[in-house]
ZAMARGU-4260 file (C-alpha; in steps of 0.2 Angstrom, whole numbers, plus 5000, padded with zeros to 4 digits):
<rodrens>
0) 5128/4878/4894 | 5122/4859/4889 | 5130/4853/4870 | 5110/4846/4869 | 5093/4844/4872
5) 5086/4825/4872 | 5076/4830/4854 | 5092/4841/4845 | 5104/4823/4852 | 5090/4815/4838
10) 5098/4826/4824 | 5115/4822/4826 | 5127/4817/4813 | 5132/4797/4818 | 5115/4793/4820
15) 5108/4806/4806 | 5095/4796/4794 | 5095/4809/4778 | 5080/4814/4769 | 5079/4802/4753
20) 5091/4807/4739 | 5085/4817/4726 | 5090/4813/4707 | 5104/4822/4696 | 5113/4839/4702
25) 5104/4853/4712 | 5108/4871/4714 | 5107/4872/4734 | 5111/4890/4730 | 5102/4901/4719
30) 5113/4914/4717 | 5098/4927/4724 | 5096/4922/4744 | 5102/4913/4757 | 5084/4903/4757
35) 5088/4885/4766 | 5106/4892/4773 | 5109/4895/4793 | 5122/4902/4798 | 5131/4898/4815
40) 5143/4911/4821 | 5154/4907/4839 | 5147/4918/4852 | 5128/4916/4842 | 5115/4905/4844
45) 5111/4897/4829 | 5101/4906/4816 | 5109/4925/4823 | 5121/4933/4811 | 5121/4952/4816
50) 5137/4957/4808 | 5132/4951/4790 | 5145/4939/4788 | 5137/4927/4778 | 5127/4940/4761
55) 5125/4937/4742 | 5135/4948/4732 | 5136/4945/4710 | 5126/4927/4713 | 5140/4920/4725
60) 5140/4918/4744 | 5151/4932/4747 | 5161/4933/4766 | 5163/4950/4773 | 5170/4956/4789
65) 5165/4976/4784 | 5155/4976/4802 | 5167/4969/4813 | 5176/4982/4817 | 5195/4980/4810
70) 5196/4962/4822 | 5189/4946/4819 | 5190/4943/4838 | 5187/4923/4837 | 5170/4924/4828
75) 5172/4909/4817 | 5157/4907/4806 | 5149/4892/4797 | 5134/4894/4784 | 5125/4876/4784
80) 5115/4870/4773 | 5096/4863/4776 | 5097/4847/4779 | 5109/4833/4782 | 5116/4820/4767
85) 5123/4804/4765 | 5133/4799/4749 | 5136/4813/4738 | 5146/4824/4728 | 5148/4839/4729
90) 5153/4853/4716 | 5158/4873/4718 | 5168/4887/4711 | 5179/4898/4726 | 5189/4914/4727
95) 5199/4924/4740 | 5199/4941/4738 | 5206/4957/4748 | 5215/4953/4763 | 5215/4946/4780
100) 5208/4954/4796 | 5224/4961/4807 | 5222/4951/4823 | 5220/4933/4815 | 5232/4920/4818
105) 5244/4915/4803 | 5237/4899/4800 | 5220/4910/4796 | 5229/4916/4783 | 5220/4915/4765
110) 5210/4902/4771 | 5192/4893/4774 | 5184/4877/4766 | 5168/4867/4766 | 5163/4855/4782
115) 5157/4839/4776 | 5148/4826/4785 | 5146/4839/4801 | 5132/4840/4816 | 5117/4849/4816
120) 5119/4868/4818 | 5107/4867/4832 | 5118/4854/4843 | 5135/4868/4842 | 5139/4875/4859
125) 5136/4895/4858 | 5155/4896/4858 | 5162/4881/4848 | 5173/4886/4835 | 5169/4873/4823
130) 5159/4861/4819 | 5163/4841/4823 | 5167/4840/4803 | 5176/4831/4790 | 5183/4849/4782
135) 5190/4851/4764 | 5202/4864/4767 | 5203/4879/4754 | 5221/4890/4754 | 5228/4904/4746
140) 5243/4908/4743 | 5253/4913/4761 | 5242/4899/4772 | 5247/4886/4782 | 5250/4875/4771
145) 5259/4873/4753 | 5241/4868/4747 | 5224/4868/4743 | 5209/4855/4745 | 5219/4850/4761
150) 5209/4839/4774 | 5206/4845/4793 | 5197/4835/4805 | 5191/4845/4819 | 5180/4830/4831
155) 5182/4818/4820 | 5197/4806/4813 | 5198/4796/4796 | 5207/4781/4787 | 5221/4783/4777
160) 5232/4771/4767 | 5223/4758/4778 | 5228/4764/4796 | 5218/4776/4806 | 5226/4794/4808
165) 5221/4806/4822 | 5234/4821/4814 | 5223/4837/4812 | 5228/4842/4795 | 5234/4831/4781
170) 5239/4843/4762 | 5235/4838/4748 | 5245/4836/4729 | 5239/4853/4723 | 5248/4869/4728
175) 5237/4885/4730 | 5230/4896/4715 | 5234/4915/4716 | 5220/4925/4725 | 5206/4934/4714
180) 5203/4917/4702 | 5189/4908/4704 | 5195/4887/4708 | 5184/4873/4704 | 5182/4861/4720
185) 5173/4844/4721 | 5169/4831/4735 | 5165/4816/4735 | 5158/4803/4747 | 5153/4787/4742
190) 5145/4774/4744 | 5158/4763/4753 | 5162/4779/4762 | 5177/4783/4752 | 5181/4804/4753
195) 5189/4812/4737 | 5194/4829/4735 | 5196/4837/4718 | 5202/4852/4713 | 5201/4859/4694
200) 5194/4843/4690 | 5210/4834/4696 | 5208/4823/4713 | 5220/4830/4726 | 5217/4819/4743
205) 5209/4803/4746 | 5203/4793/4763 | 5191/4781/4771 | 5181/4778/4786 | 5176/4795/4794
210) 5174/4794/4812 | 5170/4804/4827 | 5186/4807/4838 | 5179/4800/4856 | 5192/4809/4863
215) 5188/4829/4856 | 5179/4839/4869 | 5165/4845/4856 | 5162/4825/4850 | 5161/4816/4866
220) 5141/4823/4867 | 5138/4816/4849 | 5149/4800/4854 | 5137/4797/4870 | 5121/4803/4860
225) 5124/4789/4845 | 5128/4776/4860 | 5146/4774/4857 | 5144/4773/4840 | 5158/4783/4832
230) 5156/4779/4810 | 5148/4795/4802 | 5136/4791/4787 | 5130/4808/4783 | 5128/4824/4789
235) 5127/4845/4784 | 5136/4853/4772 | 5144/4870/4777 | 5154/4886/4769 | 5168/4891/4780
240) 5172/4909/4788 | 5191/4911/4796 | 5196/4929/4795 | 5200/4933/4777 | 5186/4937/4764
245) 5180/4922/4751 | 5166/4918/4739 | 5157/4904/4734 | 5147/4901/4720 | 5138/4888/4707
250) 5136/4875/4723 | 5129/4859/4717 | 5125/4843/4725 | 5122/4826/4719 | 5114/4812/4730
255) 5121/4795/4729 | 5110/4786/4738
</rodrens>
């Protein structure tokens, strides 16, 4: 299967001209319905979620795995939101809860985050895992890493302490809260296209300069689609699915420009 069409190639996130900013903070969940959300599971064409993964459970996004079977089988899922953004901040309140599903990995562990600066939904292959994204990595206790608010980079590289890095995952200062409490996350991404991650209030992780990754399978498309241009500007917004059951509630954006 092609990554594109010539018209979804238009909507990618290098080249992605985002809808003029909106003023103050915006709920961009209402706590009711998944109304401007689509969800993107691998194995699914954008739009289709038949297991329920992605429902609305006590006014949060709540992530369930009750239809899959007892096996996560690879069916990473991303819920994106409508449109793409450029400089922002974002705000959010997450928990894990129960447990993992038996046949995930142990770096799936307690874990899941919020993709930032990411492609279109429509332009993910059927099977991608993930979406080219800058992603803000959430743990538990008992996941890969001895922290939370962690930066991943699947498709994409970034700039840190003034050099470029191409290392997939990079922790953070905080270490992870006990499951069942609900954490207080923010994101940040500027003007000057600085990223911050706080946590609680605190800021855990900085870098600069997100980029696509001309060398990842899944961003050379978006690499030849921009013209070679690899700087990432804006993008979509997503809430994570890996294989152990998380909520996500009071999700508030703020345009910058």
């Amino acid at each position: 299967m092609r990554h594109l069409t010539t018209a979804a190639a238009l909507l990618l996130l290098a080249a992605a001209g985002p809808a003029a900013a909106k003023p103050g903070w915006q709920k961009i969940f209402d706590g009711k319905t998944l109304d401007g959300w689509t969800p993107k599971i691998t194995g699914q064409p954008a739009g289709a979620d038949p297991f329920g993964t992605f429902r609305v459970k006590d006014g949060a996004v709540a992530i369930s795995y009750e239809n899959y079977g007892g096996k996560f089988a690879g069916r990473f899922g991303h819920l994106a939101f409508a449109r793409p953004v450029g400089p922002f901040r974002l705000r959010f309140q997450y928990r894990f809860s129960g447990t993992y599903l038996p046949d995930v990995e142990g770096w799936q562990h307690s874990n899941s985050g919020i993709m930032v600066l990411a492609q279109d939904p429509r332009t993910m292959a059927r099977d991608q895992k993930f979406p080219v994204s800058i992603e803000v990595q959430l743990l538990g206790p008992g996941g890969p890493l001895p922290s939370t608010g962690n930066l991943c980079s699947p498709g994409t590289n970034v700039v840190m302490n003034g050099k470029l890095t191409t290392q997939h995952c990079i922790g953070s200062s905080q270490p992870p809260y006990p499951n069942g409490r609900w954490i207080r996350g923010e994101i940040e991404f500027d003007r000057a296209g600085t990223i911050t991650h706080r946590i609680e209030g605190k800021p855990v992780l900085t870098y600069s300069a997100p980029q696509l990754d001309p060398a990842d399978a899944d961003a050379k498309p978006l690499v030849a689609a921009a013209g070679g241009n690899l700087a990432i500007t804006g993008g979509y917004l997503y809430l994570q699915s890996e294989g152990h059951p998380v909520e996500f509630r009071k999700i508030e954006l703020k345009e910058l420009d």
